[in-house]
N, C-alpha and C positions, 0 to 999 in steps of 0.2 A: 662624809665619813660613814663606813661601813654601821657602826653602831647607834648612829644617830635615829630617832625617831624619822621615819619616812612619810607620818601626817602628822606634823608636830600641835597642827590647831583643830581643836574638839569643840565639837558643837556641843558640847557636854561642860554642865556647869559640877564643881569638886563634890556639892549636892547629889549629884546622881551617880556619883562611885563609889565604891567599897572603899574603904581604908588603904585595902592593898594595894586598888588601882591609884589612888591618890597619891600614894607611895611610889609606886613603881614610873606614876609619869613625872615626876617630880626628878626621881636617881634619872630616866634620858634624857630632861633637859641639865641634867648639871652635866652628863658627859659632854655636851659640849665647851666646858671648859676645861676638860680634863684631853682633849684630843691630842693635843702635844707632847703632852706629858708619857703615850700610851703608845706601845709597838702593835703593828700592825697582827700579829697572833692575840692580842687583848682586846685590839678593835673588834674582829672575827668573832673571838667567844660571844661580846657581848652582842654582836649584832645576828648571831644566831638565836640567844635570849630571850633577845628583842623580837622576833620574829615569831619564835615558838609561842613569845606569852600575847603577843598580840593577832597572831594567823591560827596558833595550833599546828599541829603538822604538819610538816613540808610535804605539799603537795603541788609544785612546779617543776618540769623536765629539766633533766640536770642540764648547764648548760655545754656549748662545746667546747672542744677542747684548745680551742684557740684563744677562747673569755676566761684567759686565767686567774683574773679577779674576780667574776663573773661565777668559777667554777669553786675557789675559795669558799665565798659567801654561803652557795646551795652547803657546801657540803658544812661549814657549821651550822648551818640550819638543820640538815640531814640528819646528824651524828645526835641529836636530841632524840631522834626518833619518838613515841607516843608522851615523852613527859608531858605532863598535865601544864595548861596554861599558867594555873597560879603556881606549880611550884617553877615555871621558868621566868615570871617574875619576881618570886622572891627569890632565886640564885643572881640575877640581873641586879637587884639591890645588892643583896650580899656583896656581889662583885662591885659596884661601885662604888660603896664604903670603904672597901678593901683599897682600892687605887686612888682612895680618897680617905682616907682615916680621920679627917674633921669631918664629914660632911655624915651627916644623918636623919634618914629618911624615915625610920621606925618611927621616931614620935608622932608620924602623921594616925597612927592606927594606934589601938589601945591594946594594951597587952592579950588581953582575952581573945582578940581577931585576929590578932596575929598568928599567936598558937593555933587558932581556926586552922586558918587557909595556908599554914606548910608547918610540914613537920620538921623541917629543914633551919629551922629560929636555932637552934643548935647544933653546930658543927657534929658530925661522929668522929668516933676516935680515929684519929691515925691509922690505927694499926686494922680495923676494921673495913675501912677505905681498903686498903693495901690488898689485905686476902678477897676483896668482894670481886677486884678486877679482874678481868680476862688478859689474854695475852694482846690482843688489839687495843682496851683501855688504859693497858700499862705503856705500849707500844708510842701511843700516844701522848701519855703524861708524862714520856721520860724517866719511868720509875724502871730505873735500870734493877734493881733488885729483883722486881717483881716478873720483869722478863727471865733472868737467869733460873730463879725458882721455879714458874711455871713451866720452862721448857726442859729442865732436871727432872722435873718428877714426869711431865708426859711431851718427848721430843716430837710425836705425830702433830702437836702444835704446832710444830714448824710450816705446816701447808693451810693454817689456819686460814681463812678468811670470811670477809664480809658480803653482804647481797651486790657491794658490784665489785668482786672482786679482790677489794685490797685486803693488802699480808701485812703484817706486826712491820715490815720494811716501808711498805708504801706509806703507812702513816705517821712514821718518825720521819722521814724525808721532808715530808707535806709538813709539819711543824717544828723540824731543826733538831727534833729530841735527839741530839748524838750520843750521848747517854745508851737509851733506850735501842738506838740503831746498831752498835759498836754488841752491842751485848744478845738483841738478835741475830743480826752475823756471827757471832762466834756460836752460837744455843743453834746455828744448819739452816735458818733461813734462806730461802733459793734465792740468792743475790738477783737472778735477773727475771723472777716470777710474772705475770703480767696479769693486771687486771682487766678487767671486761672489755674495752677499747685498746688491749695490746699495750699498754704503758707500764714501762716498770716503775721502779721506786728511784731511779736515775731521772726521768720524763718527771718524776715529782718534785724530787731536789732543784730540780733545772724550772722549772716554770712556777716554784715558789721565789726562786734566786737565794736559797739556801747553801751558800758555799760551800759549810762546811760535813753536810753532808754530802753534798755532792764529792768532797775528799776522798771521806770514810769508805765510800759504796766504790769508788775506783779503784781504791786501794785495796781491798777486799776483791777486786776484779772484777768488778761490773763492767757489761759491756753496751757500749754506744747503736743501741737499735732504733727501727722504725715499728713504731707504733701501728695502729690500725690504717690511719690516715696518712701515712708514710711521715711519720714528724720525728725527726731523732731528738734527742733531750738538747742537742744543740740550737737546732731548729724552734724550740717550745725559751730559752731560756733568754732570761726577762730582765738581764743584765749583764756588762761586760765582765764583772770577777768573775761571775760564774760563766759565761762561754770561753772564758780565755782558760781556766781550770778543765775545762771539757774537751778544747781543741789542743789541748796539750796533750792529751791521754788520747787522743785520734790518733 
């Protein structure tokens, strides 16, 4: 599983780590009892986490566009960009309390170290969250509000994007947000925008097997192209709902 520790045995005795770390190896082996329980977008979070707080930044080539599991993975690892190690194992805890509401891993460290090493031991407000996002972090979260307000007060968001590429579209598709997709379609999002290898946000619907995005973005008129590598979203899609929704709109 995506989020699973990938050295789960340390030559390291509980002796030689911080609180935190004692903590934080403690929350990946209990996800493995929690793997069943968890959709594949919760695996992903945690296994970018996982990676952040044990690698530090993602510094492996993305991979191709054919390893769509492959490409998943990098890019929750990516989307942390420079967070600091410890604060991506303490969101890594948080998260697996969260999807685990008995299980608690804080008692391993004393209060005083914990306040240490994140400032994150308390959630911030809602609404603070909310105004801090960009149009791509909203994009993402499905915080359909926060898309309509940002692209109300500045519509040039609409060409927004990231170092490879993707638009507020590409990254609701990539994580189902139809919330968030429905509300940058309507806010002039270019339905058929293409990031760095020629893919639109259809190529990402389609090689996540996100059906119901895959709907929204055809209904809206998106159109069935090739990519860089000549791959149409038909071609990349990684399930029959979703090619049989796509070869319908051919």
């Amino acid at each position: 599983m995506a989020a699973l520790p990938e050295y789960p045995d340390s030559d390291f005795s509980d002796d030689n780590l911080s609180p935190l770390d004692i903590a934080f190896n403690k929350a990946a082996d209990h996800v493995r009892k929690l793997t069943n329980k968890l959709n594949n977008n919760q695996l992903l979070e945690l296994y970018g986490l996982f990676k952040q707080g044990t690698e530090g930044v993602c510094n492996t080539p993305k991979p191709g566009w054919l390893d769509g599991r492959g490409r998943r993975k990098w890019e929750a690892w990516k989307s942390l960009g420079d967070m600091p190690s410890d604060e991506a194992k303490q969101k890594y805890i948080n998260l697996v309390q969260k999807y685990d509401p008995d299980s608690n891993f804080e008692e391993k460290a004393t209060k005083e170290t914990w306040v240490a090493v994140s400032s994150l031991r308390y959630s911030p407000e809602p609404d603070l969250v909310h105004n801090e996002m960009n149009l791509l972090d909203a994009a993402r979260e499905d915080c359909e509000e926060r898309v309509k307000e940002l692209l109300a007060k500045n519509p040039e968001l609409r060409h927004e994007r990231d170092e490879d590429g993707l638009t507020a579209l590409h990254w609701a598709a990539d994580r189902d947000a139809t919330k968030s997709l429905k509300a940058a379609i309507e806010g002039g999002c270019p339905i058929d925008a293409v990031d760095e290898c020629g893919q639109t946000a259809l190529h990402y619907a389609a090689s996540c097997g996100n059906v119901e995005s895959a709907k929204i973005l055809l209904k809206a008129g998106a159109a069935i192209l090739k990519d860089s590598e000549d791959c149409t979203p038909i071609d990349l899609a990684i399930d029959d709902d979703v090619r049989k929704v796509l070869e319908g709109a051919n």
